[in-house]
C-alpha positions in Angstrom: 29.3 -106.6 56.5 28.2 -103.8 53.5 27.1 -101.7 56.9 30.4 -101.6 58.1 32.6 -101.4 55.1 30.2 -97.8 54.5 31.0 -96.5 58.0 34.6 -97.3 57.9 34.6 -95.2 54.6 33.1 -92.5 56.1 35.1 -92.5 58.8 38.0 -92.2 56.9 36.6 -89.5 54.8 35.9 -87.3 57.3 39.2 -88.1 59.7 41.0 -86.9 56.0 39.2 -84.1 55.1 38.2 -82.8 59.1 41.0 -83.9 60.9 44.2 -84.0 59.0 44.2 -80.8 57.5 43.9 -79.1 60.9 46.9 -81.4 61.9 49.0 -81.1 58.7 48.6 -77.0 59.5 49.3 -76.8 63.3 52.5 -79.1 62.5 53.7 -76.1 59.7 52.8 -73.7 62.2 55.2 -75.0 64.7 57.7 -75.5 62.0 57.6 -72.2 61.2 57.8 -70.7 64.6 61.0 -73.1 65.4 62.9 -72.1 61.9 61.7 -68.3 61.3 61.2 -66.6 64.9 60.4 -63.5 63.8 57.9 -62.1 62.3 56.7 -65.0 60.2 56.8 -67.7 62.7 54.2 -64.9 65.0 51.9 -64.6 62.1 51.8 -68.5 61.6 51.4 -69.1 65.2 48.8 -66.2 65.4 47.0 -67.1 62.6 46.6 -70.8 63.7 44.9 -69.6 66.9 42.6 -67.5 64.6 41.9 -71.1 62.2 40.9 -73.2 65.6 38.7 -70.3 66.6 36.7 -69.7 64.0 36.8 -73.8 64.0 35.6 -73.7 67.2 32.3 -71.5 66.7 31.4 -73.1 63.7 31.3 -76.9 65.3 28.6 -75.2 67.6 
């Protein structure tokens, strides 16, 4: 039981501190791209693309 309490908590931990965060941004990304169209909402958008990028190669 002690085995699986320990991978549920660091399951947990790393769904909040992997996961979430990427999902907490792309959410104010899209936020900000519906309320502030110009220039802001681009360099939100943009800069999101950028994030999952460098996410991406750094996974590898």
């Amino acid at each position: 039981m002690d085995e699986i309490k320990n991978l549920l908590h660091y399951f947990i931990k790393d769904l909040l501190w992997a996961i979430l965060p990427i999902f907490f941004t792309f959410i104010f990304a899209c936020i900000a791209g519906m309320y502030f169209t110009e220039i802001w909402g681009r360099l939100t958008l943009g800069f999101m693309v950028f994030v999952f990028i460098i996410l991406g190669y750094r996974k590898h």
